[in-house]
C-alpha positions in Angstrom: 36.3 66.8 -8.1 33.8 64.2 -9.0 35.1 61.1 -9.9 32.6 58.0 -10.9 32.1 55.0 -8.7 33.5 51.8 -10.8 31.8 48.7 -9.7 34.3 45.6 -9.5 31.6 42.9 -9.0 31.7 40.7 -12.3 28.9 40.6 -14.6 27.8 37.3 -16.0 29.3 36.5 -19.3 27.5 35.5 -22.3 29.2 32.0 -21.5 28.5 31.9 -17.9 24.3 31.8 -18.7 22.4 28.7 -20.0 22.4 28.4 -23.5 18.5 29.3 -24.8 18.1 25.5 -25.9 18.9 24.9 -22.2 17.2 27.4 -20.8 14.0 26.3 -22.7 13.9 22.7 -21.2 14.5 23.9 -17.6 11.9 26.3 -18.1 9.7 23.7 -19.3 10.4 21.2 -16.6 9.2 24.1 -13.9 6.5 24.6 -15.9 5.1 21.4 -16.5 5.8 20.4 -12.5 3.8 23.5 -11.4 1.2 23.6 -14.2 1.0 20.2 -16.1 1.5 19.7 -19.5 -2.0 21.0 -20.4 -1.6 24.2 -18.2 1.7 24.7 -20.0 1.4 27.3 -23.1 4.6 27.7 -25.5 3.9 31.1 -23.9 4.2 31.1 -20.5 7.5 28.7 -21.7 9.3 31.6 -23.6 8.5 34.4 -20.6 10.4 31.8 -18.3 12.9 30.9 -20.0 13.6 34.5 -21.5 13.9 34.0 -24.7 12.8 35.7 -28.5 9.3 34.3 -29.5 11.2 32.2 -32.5 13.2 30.5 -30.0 11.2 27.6 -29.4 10.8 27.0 -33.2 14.8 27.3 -33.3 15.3 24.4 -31.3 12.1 22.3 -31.1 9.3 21.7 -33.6 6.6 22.7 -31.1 5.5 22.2 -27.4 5.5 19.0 -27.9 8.9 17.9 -28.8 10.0 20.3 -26.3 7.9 18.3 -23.3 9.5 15.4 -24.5 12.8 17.2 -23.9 11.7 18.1 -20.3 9.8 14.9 -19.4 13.1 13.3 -20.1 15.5 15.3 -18.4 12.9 14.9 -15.4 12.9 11.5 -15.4 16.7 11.1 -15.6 17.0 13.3 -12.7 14.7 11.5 -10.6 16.6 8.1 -11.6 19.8 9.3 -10.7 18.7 10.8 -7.2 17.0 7.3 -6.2 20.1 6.0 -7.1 22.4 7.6 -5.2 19.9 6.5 -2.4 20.1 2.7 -3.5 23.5 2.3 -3.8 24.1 4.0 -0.9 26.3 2.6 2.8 24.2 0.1 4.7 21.5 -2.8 4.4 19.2 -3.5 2.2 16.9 -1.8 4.1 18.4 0.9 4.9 18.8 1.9 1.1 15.0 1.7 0.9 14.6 3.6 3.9 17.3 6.1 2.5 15.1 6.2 -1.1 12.4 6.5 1.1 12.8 9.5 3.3 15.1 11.5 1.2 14.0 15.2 1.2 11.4 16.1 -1.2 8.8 18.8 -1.7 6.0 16.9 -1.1 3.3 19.3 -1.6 4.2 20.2 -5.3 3.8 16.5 -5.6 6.1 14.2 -8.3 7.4 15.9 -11.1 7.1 12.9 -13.1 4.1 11.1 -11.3 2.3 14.7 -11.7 2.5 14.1 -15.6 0.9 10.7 -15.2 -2.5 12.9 -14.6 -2.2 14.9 -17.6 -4.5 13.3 -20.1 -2.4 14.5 -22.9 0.4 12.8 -21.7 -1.5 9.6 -21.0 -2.5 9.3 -24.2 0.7 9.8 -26.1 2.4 6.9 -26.5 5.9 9.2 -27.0 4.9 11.4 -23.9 4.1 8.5 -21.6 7.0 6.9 -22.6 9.7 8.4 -20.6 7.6 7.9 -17.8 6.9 4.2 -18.1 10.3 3.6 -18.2 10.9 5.5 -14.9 8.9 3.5 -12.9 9.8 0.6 -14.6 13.3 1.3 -13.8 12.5 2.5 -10.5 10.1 -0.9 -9.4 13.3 -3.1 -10.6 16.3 -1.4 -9.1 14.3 -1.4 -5.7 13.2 -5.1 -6.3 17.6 -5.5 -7.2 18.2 -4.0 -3.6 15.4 -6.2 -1.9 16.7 -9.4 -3.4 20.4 -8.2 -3.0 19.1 -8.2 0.9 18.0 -11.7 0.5 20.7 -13.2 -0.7 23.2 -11.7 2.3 20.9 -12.9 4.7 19.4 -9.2 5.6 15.8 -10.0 4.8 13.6 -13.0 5.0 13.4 -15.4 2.2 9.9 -15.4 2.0 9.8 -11.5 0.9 8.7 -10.9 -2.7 11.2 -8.7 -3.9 9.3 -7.4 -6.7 6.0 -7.4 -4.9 7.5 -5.3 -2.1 9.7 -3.0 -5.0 6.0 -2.5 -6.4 4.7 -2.1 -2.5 7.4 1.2 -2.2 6.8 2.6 -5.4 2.9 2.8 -4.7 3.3 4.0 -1.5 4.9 7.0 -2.3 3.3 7.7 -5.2 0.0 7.7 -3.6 1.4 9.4 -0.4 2.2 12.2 -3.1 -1.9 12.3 -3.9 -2.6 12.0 -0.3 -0.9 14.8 0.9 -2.1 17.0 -2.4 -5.1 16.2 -1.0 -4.8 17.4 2.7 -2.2 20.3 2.0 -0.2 18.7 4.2 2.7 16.6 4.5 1.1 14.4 7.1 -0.2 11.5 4.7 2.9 11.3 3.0 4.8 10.8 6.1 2.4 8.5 7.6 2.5 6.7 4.6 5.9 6.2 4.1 6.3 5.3 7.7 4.0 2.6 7.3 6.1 0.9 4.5 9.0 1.5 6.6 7.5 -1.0 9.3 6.2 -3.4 6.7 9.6 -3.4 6.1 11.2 -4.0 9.2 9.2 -6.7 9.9 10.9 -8.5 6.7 14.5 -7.9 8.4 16.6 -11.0 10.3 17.5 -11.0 13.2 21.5 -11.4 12.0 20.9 -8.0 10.1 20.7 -6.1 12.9 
């Protein structure tokens, strides 16, 4: 006698999936990483995120206020990664270092430096925004770290904290554009390990 097969794997419950506000914004975030803000229609958005075509409307007045959304949640996940870097075990230095060569996927570039080359973005004060304050936060926790090294005696007193918080934050940046460029991780590397040794050169002979 036949008797059906019952499948005991669980199904995903309705409260076990994103919620379509959240859905939309994660969506958004891969979109506007992979496509820029430009490349990125509401369209494109919605067949992501799998939701109705009123969604968006639902939740968010347009495209707009929706990248906002996105650009922001970006930027707070790139602050609290560099963080975890720069407050973690070790010198000065090594918390730069850490900051510095943490793994990233270089050749999809920054997902926040990436919107910095979207003209529409640039040229919205309430887009550009989230990302000034990024790398504003960013420049000064490093230049914290740097002067944090100073004072225990780590680095030498002549370094320029700020200068060399502005130094790092360049470099990768640009190592990002470099390696774009090349389709290959290369610059990026060399770049950062050129920092790295600008670096070194800064730390006392008691830190080591």
């Amino acid at each position: 006698m036949y008797s059906p097969i019952v499948s005991t794997q669980k199904r995903p419950s309705r409260q076990e999936r994103p919620g379509t506000r959240e859905r939309l914004v994660r969506s958004t975030q891969e979109l506007l990483w992979e496509r820029g803000y430009v490349g990125t229609s509401p369209k494109a958005i919605l067949e992501r995120a799998d939701v109705g075509q009123g969604s968006m409307y639902h939740h968010f007045t347009g495209k707009s206020e929706l990248a906002l959304a996105a650009i922001r949640r970006t930027a707070e996940e790139m602050k609290q990664t560099a963080e975890e870097c720069l407050t973690g075990p070790g010198t000065a230095y090594d918390r730069v270092a850490a900051y510095l060569l943490r793994e990233r996927e270089v050749l999809r570039g920054c997902p926040v430096g990436r919107m910095t080359q979207d003209r529409d973005v640039v040229h919205s004060p309430v887009l550009r925004q989230p990302l000034d304050e990024m790398f504003g936060w960013l420049r000064g926790r490093i230049a914290e770290v740097l002067a944090e090294g100073q004072r225990r005696g780590e680095l030498a007193a002549g370094l320029d904290p700020v200068a060399g918080a502005a130094t790092v934050a360049a470099v990768v940046q640009g190592g990002y554009v470099l390696a774009r460029a090349a389709d290959d991780t290369a610059p990026f590397d060399a770049a950062v390990q050129g920092v790295l040794a600008l670096l070194a050169a800064q730390v006392t002979p008691a830190a080591g």
